[in-house]
C-alpha positions as CSV (number, residue, x, y, z in Angstrom):
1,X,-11.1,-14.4,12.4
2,X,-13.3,-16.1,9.8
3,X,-13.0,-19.0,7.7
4,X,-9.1,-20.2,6.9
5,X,-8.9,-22.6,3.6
6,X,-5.6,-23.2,4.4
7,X,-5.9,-26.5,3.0
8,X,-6.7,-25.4,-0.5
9,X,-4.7,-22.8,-0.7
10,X,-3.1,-22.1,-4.0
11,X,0.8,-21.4,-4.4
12,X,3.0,-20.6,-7.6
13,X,3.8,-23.3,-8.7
14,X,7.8,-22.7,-9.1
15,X,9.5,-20.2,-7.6
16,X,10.5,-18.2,-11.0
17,X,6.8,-17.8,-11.1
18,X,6.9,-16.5,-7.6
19,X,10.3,-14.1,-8.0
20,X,8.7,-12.9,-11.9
21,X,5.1,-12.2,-9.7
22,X,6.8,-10.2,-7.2
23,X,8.9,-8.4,-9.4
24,X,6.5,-7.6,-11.4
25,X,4.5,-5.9,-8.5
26,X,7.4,-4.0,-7.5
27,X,8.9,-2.9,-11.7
28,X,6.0,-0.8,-11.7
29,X,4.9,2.9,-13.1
30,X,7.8,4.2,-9.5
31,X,10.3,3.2,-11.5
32,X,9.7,4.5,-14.5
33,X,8.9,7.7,-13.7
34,X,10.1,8.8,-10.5
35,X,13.4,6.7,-10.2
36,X,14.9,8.6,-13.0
37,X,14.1,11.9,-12.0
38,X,15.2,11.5,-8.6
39,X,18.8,10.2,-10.0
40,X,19.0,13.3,-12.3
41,X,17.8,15.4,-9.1
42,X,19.9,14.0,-6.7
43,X,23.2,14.0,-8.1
44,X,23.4,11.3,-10.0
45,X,25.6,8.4,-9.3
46,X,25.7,9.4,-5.5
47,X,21.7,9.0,-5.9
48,X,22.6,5.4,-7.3
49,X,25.2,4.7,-4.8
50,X,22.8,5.4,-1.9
51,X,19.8,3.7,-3.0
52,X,21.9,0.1,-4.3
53,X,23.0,0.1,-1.0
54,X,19.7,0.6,0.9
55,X,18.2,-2.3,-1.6
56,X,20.7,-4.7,-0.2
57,X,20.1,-3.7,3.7
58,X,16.9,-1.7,4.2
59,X,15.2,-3.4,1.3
60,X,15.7,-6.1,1.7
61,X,15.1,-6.5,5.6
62,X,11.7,-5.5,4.9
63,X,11.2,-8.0,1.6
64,X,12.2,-11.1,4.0
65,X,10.2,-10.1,6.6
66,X,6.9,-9.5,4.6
67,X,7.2,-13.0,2.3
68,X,8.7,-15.0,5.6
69,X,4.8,-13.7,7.6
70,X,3.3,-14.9,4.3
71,X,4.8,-18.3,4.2
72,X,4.6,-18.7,7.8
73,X,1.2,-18.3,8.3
74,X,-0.6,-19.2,4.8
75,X,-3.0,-16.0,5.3
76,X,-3.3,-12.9,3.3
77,X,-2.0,-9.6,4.7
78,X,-5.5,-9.0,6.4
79,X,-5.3,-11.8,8.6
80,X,-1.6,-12.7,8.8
81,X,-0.5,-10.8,11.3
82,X,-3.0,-11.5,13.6
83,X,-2.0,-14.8,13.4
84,X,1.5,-14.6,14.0
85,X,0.1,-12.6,17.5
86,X,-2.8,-12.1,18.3
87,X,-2.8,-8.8,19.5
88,X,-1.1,-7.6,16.4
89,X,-3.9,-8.2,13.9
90,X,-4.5,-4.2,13.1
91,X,-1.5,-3.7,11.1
92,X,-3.1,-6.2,9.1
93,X,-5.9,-3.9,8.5
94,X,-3.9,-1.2,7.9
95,X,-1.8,-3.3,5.8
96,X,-5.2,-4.2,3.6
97,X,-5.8,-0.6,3.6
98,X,-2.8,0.4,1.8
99,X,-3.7,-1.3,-1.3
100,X,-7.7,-0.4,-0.8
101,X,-6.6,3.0,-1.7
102,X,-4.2,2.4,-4.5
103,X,-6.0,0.6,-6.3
104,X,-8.4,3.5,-7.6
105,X,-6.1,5.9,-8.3
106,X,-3.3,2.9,-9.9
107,X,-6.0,1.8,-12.2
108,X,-6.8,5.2,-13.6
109,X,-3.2,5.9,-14.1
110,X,-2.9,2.7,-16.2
111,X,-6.1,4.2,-18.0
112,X,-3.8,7.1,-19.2
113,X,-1.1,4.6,-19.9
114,X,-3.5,2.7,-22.4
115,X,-4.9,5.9,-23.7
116,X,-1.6,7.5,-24.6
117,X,-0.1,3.9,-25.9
118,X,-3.4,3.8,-28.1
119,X,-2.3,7.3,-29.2
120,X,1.0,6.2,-30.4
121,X,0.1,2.9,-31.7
122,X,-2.3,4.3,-34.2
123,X,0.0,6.6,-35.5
124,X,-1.1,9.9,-33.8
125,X,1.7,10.2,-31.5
126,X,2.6,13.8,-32.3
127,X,-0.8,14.8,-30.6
128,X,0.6,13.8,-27.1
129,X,3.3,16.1,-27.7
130,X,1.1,19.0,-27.9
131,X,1.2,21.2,-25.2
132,X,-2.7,20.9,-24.1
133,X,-3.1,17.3,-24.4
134,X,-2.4,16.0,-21.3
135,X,-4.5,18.3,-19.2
136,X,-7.3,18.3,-21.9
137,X,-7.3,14.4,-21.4
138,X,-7.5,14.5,-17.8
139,X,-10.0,17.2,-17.6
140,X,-12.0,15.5,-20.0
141,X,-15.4,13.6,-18.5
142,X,-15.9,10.6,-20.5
143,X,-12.3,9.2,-21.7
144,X,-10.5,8.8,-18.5
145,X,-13.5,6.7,-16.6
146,X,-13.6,4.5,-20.1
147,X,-10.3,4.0,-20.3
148,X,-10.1,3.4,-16.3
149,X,-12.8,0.9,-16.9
150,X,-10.9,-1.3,-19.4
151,X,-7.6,-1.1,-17.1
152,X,-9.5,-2.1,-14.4
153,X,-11.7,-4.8,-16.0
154,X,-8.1,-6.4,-17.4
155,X,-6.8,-6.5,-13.9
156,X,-9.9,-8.1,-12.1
157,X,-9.9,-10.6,-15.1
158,X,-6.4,-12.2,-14.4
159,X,-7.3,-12.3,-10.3
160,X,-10.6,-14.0,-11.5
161,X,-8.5,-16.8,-13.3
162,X,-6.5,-17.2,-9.9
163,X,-2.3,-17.6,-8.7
164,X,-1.4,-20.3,-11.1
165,X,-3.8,-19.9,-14.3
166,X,-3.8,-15.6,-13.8
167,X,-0.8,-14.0,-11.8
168,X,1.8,-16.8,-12.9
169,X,1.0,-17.0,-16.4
170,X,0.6,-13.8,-17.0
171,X,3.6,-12.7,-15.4
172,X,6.2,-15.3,-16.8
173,X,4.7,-13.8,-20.6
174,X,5.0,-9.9,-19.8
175,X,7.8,-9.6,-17.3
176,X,10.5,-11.2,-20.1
177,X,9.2,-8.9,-22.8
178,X,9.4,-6.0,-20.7
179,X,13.2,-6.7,-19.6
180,X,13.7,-6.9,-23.3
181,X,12.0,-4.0,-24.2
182,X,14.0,-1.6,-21.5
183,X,17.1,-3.2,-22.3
184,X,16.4,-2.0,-25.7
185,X,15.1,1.1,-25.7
186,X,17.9,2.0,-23.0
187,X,20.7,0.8,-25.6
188,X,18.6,2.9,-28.3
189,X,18.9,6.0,-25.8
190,X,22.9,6.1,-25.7
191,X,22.4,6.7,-29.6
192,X,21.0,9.6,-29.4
193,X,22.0,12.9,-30.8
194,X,20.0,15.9,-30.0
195,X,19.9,19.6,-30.0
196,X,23.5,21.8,-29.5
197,X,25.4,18.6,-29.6
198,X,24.0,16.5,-26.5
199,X,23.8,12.9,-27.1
200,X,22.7,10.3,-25.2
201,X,25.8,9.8,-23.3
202,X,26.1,13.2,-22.0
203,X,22.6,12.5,-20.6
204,X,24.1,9.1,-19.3
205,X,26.8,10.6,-17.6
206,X,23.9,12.9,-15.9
207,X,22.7,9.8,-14.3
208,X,25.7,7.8,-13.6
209,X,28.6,9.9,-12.7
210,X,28.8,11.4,-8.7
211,X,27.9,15.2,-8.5
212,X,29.0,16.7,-5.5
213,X,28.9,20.0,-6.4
214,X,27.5,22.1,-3.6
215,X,25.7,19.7,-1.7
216,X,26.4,19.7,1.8
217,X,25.2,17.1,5.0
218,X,22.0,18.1,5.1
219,X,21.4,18.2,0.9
220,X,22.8,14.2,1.2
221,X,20.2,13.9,3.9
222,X,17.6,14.9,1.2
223,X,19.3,12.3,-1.5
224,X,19.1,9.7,1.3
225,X,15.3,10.6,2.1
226,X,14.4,10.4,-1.1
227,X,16.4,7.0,-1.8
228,X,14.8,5.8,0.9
229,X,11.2,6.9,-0.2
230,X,11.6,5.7,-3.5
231,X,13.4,2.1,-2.8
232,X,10.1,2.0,-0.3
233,X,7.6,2.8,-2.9
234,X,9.2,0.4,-5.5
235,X,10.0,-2.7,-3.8
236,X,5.8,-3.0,-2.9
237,X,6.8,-3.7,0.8
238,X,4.1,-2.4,3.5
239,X,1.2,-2.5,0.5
240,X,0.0,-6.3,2.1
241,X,1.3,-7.6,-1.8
242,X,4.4,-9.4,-0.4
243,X,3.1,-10.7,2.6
244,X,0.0,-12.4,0.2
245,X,2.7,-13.7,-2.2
246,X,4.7,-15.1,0.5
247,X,1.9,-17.0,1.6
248,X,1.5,-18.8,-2.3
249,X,5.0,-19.4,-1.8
250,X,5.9,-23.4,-1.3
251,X,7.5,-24.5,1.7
252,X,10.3,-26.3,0.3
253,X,11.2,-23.2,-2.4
254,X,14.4,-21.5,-0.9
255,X,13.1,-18.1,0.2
256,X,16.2,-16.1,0.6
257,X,17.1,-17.0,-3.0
258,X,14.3,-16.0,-4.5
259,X,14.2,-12.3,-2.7
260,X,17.7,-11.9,-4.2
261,X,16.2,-12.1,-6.9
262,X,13.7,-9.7,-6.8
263,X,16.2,-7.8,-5.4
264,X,18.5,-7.9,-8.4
265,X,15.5,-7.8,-11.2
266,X,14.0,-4.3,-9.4
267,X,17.1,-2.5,-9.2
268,X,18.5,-3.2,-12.8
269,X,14.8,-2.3,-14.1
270,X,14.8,0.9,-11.7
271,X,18.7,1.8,-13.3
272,X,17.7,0.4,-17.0
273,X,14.3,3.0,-16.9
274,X,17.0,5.6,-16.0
275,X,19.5,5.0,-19.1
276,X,15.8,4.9,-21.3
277,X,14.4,7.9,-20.1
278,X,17.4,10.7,-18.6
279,X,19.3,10.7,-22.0
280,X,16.7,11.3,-24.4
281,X,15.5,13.7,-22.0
282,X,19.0,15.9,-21.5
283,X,19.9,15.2,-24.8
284,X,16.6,17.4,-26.1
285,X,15.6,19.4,-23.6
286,X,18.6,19.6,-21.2
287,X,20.2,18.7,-17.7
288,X,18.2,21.3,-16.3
289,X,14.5,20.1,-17.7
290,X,15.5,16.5,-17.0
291,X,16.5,17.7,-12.6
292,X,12.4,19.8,-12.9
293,X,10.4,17.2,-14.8
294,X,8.8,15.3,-12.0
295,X,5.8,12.2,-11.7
296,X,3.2,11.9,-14.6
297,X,4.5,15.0,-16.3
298,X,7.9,13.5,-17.1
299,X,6.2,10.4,-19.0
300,X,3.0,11.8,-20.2
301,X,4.5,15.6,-21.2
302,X,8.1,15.8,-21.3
303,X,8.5,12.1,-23.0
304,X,6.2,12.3,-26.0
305,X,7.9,16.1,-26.8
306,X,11.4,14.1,-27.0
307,X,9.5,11.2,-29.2
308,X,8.2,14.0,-31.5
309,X,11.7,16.0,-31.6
310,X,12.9,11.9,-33.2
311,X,10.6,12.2,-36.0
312,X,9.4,8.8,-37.5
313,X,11.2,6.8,-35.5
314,X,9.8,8.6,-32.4
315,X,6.5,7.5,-33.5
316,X,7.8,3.9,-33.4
317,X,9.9,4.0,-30.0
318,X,6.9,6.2,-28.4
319,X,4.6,3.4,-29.3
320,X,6.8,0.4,-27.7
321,X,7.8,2.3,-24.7
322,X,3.7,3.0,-23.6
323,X,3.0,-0.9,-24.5
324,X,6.1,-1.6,-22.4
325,X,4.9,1.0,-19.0
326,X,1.8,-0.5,-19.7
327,X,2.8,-4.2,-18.5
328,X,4.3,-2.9,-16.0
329,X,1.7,-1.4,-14.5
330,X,-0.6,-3.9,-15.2
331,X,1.4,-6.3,-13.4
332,X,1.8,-4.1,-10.6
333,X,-2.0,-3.5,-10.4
334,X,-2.3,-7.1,-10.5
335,X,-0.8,-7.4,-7.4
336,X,-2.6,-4.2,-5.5
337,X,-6.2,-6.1,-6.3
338,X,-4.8,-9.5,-5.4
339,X,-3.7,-8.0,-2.2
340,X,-7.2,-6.7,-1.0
341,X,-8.6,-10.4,-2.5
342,X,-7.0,-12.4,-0.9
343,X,-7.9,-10.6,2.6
344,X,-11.2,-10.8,1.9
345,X,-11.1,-14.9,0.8
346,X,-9.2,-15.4,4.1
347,X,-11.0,-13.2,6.5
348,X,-14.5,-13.7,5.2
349,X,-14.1,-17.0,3.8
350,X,-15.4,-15.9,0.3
351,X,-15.1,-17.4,-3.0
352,X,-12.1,-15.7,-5.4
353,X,-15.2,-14.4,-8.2
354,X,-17.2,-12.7,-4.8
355,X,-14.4,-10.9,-3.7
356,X,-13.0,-9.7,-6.7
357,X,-16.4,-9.0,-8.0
358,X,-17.0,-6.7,-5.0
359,X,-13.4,-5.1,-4.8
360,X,-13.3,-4.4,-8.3
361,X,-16.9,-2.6,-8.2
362,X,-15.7,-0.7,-4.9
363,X,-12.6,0.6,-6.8
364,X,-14.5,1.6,-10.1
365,X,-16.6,3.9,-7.8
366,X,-14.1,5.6,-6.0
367,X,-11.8,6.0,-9.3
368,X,-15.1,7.6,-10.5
369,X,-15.2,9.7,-7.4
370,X,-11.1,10.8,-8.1
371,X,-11.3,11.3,-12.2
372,X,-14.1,13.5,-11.1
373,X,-11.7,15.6,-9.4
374,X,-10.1,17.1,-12.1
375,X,-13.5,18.5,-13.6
376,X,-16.9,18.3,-11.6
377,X,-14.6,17.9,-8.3
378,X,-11.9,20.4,-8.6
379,X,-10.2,21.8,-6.1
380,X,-6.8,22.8,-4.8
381,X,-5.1,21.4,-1.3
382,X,-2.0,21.7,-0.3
383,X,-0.1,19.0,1.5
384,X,2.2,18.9,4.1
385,X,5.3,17.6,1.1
386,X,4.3,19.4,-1.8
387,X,6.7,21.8,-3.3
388,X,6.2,25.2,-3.0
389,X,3.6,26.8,-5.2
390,X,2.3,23.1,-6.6
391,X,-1.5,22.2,-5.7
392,X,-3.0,18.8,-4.9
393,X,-5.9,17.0,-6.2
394,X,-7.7,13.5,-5.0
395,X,-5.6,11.7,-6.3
396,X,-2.7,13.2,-5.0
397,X,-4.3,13.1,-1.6
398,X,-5.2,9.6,-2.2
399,X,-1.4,8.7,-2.8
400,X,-0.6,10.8,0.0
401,X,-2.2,8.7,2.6
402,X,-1.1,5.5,1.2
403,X,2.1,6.0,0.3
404,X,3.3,9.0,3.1
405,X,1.0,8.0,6.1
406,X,-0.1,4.4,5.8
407,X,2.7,2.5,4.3
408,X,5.5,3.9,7.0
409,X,2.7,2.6,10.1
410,X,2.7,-0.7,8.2
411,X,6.6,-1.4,8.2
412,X,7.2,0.4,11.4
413,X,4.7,-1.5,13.2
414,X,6.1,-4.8,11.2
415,X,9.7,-4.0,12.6
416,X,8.6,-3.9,16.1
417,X,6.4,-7.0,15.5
418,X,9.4,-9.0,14.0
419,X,12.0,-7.1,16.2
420,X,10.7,-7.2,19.7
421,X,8.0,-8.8,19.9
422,X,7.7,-12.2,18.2
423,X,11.4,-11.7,17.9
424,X,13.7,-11.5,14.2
425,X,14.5,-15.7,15.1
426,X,10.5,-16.0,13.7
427,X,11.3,-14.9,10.3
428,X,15.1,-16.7,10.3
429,X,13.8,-20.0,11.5
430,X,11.0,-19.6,8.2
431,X,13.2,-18.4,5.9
432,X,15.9,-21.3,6.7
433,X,13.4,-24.2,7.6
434,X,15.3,-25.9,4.6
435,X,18.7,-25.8,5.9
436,X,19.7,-22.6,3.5
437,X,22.2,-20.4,4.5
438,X,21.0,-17.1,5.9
439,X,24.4,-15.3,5.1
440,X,22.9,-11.5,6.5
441,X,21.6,-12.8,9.2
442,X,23.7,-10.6,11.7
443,X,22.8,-7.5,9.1
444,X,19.0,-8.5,9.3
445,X,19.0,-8.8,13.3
446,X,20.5,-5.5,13.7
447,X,18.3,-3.7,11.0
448,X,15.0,-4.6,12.0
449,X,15.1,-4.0,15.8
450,X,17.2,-0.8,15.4
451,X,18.2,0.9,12.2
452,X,15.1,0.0,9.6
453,X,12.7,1.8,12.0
454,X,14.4,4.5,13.1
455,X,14.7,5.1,9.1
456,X,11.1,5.0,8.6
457,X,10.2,6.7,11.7
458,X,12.6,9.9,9.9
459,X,10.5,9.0,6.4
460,X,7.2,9.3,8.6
461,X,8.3,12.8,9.8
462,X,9.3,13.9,6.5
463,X,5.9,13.4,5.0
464,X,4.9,16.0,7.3
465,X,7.0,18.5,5.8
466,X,8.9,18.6,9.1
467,X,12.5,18.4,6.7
468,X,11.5,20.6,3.7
């Protein structure tokens, strides 16, 4: 298995920095951009409805279980789960995997972040509104790999300086600003007033109120999917990121506490990104642009056309909302390279500066490879879950796998681990071993031996197109 330096192990050294490092992992660039239009898409409040409840049973079976491996076995995700069982220790590689191939693609998506927040923060910002820039960015040769390269170089730094002097520190800085930032651009976007007399509340009401209308068992089916999907993607489960946490997390720190937490701190930044971003959105360009402005495009097109439509002070809010997305997906980042590092320390018995040395120059070269592919490398492809008429490039293949393919194997093969196998008392006894109070224990039995699989298993399938 290689060499274990269990002994030396770091951990956080308090569990706020522990909830503030997972959460920042999970408030990431899936909640900013997809969460919202998903709620406009998907009805609204019944959107809401469906995935608050799914955070408090399917989420959060599958948040226990990852940081309760962790803790139990003081490994990274590479090695962890072949030391709970021995014949399990392939999901860990698939588990490493998952973040293997994020990583790339993350990093140059935090590259347009800091190219677009440079954009607004030295006064240019009505550029990015223009029609052309985003694709002339992106098709560009030199900017994105130079921009990628800074991203990248920022992450590996903070996983050079380690758990307590990098992920910690940093984290307890950026995730407070950030919650204040939403919290304020989201009371700024109820102000509002845009063209034929929308405000900010009409677009409000777009995300919170219930709409029904015309949606029948097996449209509620697709809400439920994609609540599902989304909830899955945000809460960094089956990525190997909670599983390494868990295993920095002390033994006497009350676990179940502290994934309540994480809990509560994604899902009011997943609803807060929706207040910031849908009424702007309706109020300028309508309900209808708001329900067909999906992924990148709603942040990097549709976003800096509302800023412009603000005037002045669009210039100002565009330039705090990119520095804001940009700490968040730093800090998610973070957590995808830590991930991988961490696997390699344990496995291989490394040092922290060889592996992140070698991960980050692995990454740099295959982000090369995918910036590549919208110019030297273009093609089209279509995938099994893309929308009618829409193309794929490498990097949507490359979030394909991870996110479609990889991540449901991961926590499907972790339920039946937990559930059957090594048996759901495994994870109680670690997440109790200080005489806390497990008070859904009865709700975490039942969901991962029967209904948390079955879920993913119907997530799986639908990333084969078999629903659409």
């Amino acid at each position: 298995m290689g060499e274990e330096k269990t002994t030396k192990r770091n951990s956080f050294s308090s569990s706020i920095g522990f909830v503030l490092a997972a959460a920042g992992s999970a408030v990431g660039l899936g909640n900013i951009w997809r969460f919202p239009y998903l709620a406009a898409k998907d009805g609204g409040g019944v959107f809401l409805v469906t995935y608050i409840v799914l955070a408090i049973t399917f989420g959060f079976t599958l948040i226990v279980s990852e940081v309760a491996i962790g803790r139990k076995t003081k490994q990274g995700c590479l090695t962890a789960y072949g030391k709970l069982h021995k014949s399990w220790g392939w999901v860990g590689v698939f588990s490493s995997l998952v973040p293997f191939l994020i990583l790339p693609y993350y990093s140059i998506i935090g590259g347009w972040v800091l190219k677009y927040m440079t954009v607004y923060c030295t006064g240019k910002g009505s550029d990015a509104a223009n029609d052309e820039f985003f694709g002339g960015f992106i098709t560009s040769y030199a900017q994105p790999l130079i921009f990628n390269a800074i991203f990248l170089l920022a992450t590996a730094f903070v996983i050079y300086k380690g758990v307590n002097g990098g992920i910690e520190k940093l984290s307890k800085v950026l995730m407070p600003i950030l919650l204040v930032v939403v919290i304020g651009i989201a009371i700024f976007s109820l102000t509002i007033k845009g063209e034929d007399g929308r405000t900010g509340l009409d677009g409000l009401k777009v995300f919170i109120v219930p709409d029904f209308s015309g949606m029948g068992l097996k449209d509620y089916f697709i809400v439920l999917l994609d609540a599902m999907g989304q909830l899955f993607y945000s809460i960094s489960v089956a990525m190997g990121i909670m599983v390494t946490y868990g295993s920095y997390f002390k033994d006497d720190s009350n676990l179940l506490k502290s994934v309540n937490r994480i809990e509560v701190f994604d899902t009011l930044v997943a609803f807060l990104a929706g207040v910031m971003i849908i009424p702007p959105v309706v109020a300028f360009m309508g309900t209808q642009s708001m329900k067909e402005t999906a992924g990148p495009s709603l942040m990097f097109v549709a976003l800096p056309k509302v800023f412009e439509q603000m005037g002045t002070v669009g210039s100002i809010v565009g330039a705090v909302f990119f520095v804001m997305v940009l700490f968040a997906a730093l800090t998610s980042c973070i957590s995808i390279l830590e991930a991988v590092v961490s696997g390699l320390m344990d496995k291989f018995g490394w040092s922290r500066k060889k592996a992140v040395i070698i991960e980050t120059s692995v990454a740099f070269a295959i982000s090369v490879i995918i910036c590549l592919g919208y110019n030297a490398f273009f093609f089209k492809a279509k995938l099994p879950n893309t929308a009618p008429g829409s193309s794929a490039q490498l990097l949507d293949i490359f979030d394909y796998l991870s996110n479609n393919i990889f991540m449901p194997i991961v926590a499907i093969s972790t339920c039946i681990l937990i559930g059957w196998v090594v048996k759901p008392k495994t994870v109680i006894d670690e997440a109790t071993k200080n005489g806390e109070k497990f008070y859904r224990k009865p709700m975490y039995i039942v969901m991962i031996k029967f209904i948390t699989p079955v879920l993913l298993a119907i997530l799986l399938l639908g990333s084969f197109g078999i629903f659409s």
